[in-house]
C-alpha positions as CSV (number, residue, x, y, z in Angstrom):
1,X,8.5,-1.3,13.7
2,X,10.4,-4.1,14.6
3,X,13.1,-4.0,17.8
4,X,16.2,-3.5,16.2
5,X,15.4,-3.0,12.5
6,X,17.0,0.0,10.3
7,X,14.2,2.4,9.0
8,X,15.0,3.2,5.2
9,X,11.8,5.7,5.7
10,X,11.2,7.7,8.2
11,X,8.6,10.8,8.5
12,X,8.2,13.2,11.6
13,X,5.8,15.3,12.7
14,X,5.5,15.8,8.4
15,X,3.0,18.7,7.3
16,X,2.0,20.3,3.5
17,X,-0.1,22.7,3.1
18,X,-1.1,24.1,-0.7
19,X,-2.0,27.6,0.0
20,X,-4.9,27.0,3.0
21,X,-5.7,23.3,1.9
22,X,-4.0,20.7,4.2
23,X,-2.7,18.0,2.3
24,X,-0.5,16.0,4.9
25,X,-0.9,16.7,8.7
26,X,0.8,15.6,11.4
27,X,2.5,12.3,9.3
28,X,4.7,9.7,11.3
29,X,5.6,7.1,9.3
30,X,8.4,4.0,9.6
31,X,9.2,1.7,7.0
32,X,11.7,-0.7,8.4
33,X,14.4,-2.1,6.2
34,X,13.2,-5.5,4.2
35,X,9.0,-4.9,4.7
36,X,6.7,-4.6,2.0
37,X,5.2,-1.4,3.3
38,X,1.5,-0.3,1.7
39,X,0.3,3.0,1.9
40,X,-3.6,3.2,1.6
41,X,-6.1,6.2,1.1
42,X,-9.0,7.3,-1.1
43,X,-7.8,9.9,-4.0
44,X,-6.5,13.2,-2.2
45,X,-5.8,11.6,0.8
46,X,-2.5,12.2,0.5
47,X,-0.3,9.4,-0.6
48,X,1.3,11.5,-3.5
49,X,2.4,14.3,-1.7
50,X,3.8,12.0,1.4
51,X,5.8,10.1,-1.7
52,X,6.7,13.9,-3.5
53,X,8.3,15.1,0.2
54,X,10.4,11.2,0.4
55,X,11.6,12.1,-2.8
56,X,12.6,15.7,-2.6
57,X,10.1,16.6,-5.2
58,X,7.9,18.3,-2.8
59,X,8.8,20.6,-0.3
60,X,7.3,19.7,3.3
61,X,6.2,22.6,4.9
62,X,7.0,21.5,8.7
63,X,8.1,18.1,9.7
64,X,11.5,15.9,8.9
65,X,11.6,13.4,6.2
66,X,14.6,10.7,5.9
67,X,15.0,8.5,3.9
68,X,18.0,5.8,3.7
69,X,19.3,7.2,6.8
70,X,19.8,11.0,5.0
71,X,17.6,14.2,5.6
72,X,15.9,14.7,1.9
73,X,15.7,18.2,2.8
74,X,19.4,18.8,3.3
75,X,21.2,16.0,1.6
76,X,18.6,15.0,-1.1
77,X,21.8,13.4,-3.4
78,X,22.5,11.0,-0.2
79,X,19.3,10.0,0.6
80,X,18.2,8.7,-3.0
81,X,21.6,7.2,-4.3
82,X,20.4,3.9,-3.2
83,X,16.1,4.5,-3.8
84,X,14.2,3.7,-7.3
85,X,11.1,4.5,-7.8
86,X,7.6,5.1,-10.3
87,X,5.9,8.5,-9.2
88,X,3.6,9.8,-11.0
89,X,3.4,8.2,-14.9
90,X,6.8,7.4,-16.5
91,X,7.1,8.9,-19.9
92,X,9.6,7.4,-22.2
93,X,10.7,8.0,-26.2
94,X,8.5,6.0,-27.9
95,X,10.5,6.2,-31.1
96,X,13.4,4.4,-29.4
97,X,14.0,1.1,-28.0
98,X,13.0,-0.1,-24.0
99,X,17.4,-0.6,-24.0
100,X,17.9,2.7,-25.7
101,X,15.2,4.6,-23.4
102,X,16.6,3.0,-20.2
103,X,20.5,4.0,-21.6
104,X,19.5,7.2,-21.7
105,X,17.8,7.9,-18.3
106,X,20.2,6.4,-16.4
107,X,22.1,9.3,-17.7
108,X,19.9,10.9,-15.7
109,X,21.8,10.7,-12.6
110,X,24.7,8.2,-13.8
111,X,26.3,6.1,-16.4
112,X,25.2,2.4,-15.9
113,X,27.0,-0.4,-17.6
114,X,25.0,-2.4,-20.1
115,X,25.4,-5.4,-18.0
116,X,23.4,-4.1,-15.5
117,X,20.6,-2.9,-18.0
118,X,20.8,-6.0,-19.0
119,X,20.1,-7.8,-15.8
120,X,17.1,-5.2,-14.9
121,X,15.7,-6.2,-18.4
122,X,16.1,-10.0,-17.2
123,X,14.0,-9.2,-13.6
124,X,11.5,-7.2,-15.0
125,X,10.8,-10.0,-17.6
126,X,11.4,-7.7,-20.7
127,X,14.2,-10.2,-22.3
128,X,13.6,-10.5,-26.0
129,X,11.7,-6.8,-26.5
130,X,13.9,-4.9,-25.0
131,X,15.2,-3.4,-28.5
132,X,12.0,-3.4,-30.0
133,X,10.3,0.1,-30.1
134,X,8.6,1.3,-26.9
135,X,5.6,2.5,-28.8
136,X,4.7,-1.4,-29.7
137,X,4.8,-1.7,-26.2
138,X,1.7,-2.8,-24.3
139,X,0.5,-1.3,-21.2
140,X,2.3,-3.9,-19.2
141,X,5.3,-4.1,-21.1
142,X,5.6,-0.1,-20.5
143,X,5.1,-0.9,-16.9
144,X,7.7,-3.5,-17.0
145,X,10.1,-0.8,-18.7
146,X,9.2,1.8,-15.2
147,X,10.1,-0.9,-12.9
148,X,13.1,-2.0,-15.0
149,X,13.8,2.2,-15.0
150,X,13.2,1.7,-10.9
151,X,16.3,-1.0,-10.7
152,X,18.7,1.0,-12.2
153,X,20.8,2.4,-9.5
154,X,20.4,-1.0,-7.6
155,X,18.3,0.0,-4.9
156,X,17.7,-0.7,-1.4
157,X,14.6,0.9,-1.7
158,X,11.8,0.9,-4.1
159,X,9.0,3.6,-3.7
160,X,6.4,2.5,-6.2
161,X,3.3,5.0,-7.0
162,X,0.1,2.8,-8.1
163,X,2.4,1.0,-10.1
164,X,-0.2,-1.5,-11.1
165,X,-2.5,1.1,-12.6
166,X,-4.5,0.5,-15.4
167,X,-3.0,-3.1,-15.8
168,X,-5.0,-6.3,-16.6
169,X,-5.4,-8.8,-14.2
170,X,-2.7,-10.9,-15.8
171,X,-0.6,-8.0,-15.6
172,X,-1.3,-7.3,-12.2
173,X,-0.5,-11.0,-11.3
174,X,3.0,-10.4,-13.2
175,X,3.5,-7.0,-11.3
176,X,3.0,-8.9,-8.1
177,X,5.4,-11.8,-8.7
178,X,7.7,-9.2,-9.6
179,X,7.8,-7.3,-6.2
180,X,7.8,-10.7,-4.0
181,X,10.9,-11.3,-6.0
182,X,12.4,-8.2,-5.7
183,X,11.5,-8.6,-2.1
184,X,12.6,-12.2,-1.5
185,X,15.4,-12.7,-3.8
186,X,16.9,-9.3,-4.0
187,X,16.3,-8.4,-0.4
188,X,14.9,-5.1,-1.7
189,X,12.8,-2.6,0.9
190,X,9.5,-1.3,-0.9
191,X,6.7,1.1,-0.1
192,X,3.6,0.7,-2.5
193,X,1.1,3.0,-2.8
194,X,-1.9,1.2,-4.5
195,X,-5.8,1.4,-4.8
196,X,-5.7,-2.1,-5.2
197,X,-6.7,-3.4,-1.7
198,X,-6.5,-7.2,-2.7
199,X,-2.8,-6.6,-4.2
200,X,-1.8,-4.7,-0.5
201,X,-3.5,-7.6,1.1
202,X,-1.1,-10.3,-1.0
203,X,1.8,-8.4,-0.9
204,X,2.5,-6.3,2.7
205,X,3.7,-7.2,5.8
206,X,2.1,-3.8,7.0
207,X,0.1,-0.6,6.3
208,X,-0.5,2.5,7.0
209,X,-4.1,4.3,6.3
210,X,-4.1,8.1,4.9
211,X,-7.3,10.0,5.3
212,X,-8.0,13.9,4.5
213,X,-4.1,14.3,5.2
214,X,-4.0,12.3,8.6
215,X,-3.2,8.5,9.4
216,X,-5.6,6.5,10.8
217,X,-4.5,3.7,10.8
218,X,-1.0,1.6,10.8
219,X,0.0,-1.8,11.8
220,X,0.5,-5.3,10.4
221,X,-2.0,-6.6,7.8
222,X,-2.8,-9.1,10.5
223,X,-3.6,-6.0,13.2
224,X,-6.1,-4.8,10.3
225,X,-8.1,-8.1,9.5
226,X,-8.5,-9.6,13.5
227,X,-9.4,-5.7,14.4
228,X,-12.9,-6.9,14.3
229,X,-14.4,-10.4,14.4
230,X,-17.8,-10.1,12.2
231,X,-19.8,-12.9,12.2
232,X,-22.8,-13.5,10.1
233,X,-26.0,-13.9,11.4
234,X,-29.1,-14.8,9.7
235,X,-32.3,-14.9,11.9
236,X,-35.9,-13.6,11.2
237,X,-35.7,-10.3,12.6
238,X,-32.4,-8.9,12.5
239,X,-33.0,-5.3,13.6
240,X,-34.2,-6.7,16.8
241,X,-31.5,-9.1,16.8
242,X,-28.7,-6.3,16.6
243,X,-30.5,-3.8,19.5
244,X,-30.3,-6.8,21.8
245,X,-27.1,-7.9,21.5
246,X,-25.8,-4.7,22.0
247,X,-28.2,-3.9,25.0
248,X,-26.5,-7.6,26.2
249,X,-22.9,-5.9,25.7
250,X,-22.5,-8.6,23.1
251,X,-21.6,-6.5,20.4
252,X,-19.9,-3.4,19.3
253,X,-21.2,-2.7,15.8
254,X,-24.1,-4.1,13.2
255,X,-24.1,-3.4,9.7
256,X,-25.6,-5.1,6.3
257,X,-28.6,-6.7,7.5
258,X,-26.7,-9.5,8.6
259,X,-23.2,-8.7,10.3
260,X,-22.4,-7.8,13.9
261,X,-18.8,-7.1,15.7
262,X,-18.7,-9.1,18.3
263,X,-16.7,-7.4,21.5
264,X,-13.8,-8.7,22.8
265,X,-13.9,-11.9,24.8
266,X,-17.5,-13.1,23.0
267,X,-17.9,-16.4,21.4
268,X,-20.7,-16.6,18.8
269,X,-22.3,-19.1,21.4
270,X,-23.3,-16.4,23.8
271,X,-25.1,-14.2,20.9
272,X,-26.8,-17.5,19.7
273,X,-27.9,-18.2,23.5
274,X,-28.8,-14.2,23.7
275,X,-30.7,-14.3,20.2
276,X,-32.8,-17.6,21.3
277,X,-33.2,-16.9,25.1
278,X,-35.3,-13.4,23.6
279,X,-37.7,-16.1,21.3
280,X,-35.6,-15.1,18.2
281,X,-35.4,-17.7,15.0
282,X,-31.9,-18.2,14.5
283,X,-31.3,-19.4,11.3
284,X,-27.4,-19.4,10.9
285,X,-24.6,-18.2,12.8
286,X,-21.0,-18.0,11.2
287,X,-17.6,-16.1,11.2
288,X,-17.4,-13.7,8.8
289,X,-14.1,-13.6,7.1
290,X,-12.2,-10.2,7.1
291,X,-11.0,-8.4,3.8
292,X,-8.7,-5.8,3.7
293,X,-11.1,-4.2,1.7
294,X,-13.9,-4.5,4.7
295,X,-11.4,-3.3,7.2
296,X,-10.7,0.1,5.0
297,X,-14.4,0.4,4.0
298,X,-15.4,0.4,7.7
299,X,-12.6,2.4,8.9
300,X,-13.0,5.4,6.5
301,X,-17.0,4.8,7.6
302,X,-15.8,5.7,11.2
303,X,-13.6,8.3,10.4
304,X,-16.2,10.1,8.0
């Protein structure tokens, strides 16, 4: 967390249990005010239930959860006055208008002028359809009607649940403008839950890593892709290659026929001097760019 920023989230010591089955252990979590926050895991890792306790929809079992500065557990009112959010999949009257549907749920918890539905209607980019019938909706347009359902109370934070699920990729890229507007523009706080690993790499300033209930991992995107420093190495024998480099200290890890992690301090130099000094036929020797998507593939590998 950065010195001196205002956490809008913040999880202590947070624990659920479903009968005997752990589903969050030991959870602390930060999200300071004005971050794109993402929250990463495989299915059941616990993403959900972390979201269900911020939003007083779950009920932790040990542990503190606050959220905009308010216990949820004692003051759930005061802590989501000023939070919008998709959890879960939004159902709305399909025999009614987007307007008419979002009139009505704002109901919910309390009257909103139309000038503000109409201004969430203009982010959300749903100007021009909003009275037509939600059920000649597309998949994205229903999405755009959650996140136009999200902006209602005019937030300070936005919790968003895979909100880009079962989108096309032109309504993923629309999602994502969205949020970096939301973000930029509006000044708007958001955690994002999402399976899509490129999207969290695009969008976040930092992450957090859920598995089997626990966190394995948080820092800045940037902390996650220069954890390791891969390089690609193409020589004749690269079994042989890998056991010398790490009998040399060289390396800390070898994987795909072709990668190694080189420790810290090592330039690819000294593996090419190591590789050709032992009579080896070094054919290429190159970074290998880091993905988000290799940095969560290799750490749910280690924590297996």
């Amino acid at each position: 967390m950065r010195s001196g920023a205002e956490a809008l989230i913040e999880l202590r010591s947070l624990r659920k249990l479903f009968g005997e089955r752990v589903a969050v252990d030991s959870l602390d979590l930060v999200v300071p005010r004005g971050e794109i926050f993402g929250l990463l895991g495989h299915n059941g890792a616990g993403k959900s239930t972390a979201i269900g306790m911020m939003l007083g929809q779950v009920w932790p079992t040990a542990g503190d959860v606050r959220v905009c500065g308010c216990d949820v557990t004692r003051d759930r009112a005061g802590a989501l006055r000023r939070v919008g959010a998709i959890f879960e999949a939004p159902v709305f009257y399909d025999y009614l208008s987007g307007w008419r549907n979002l009139e009505i749920l704002s109901h919910y918890t309390a009257a909103t002028p139309k000038t503000r539905i109409r201004e969430v209607i203009e982010w959300v980019g749903l100007t021009g359809r909003e009275h037509s019938k939600v059920r000649t909706y597309s998949h994205g347009m229903r999405a755009r009607l959650a996140l136009a359902q999200a902006l209602l109370p005019n937030p300070e934070l936005l919790i968003l649940d895979e909100p880009a699920d079962g989108l096309d990729p032109e309504g993923i890229h629309e999602l994502r403008r969205t949020i970096l507007r939301l973000n930029r523009e509006l000044k708007l706080t958001i955690l994002l839950s999402s399976h899509l690993l490129n999207e969290v790499e695009q969008l976040c300033t930092r992450i957090a890593v859920l598995r089997q209930g626990r966190k394995v991992f948080e820092g800045t995107i940037n902390d996650a892709l220069s954890r390791d420093k891969w390089l690609h190495v193409r020589v004749n024998d690269f079994e042989t290659a890998s056991r010398l480099l790490v009998a040399a200290q060289l390396i800390t890890d070898a994987r795909d026929g072709c990668l190694v992690a080189l420790r810290e301090g090592i330039e690819s130099a000294q593996v090419v001097e190591t590789l050709v000094h032992a009579g080896l036929r070094v054919h290429e020797v190159a970074p290998q760019e880091q993905t988000l998507e290799a940095f969560y593939l290799e750490l749910s590998k280690r924590d297996s």
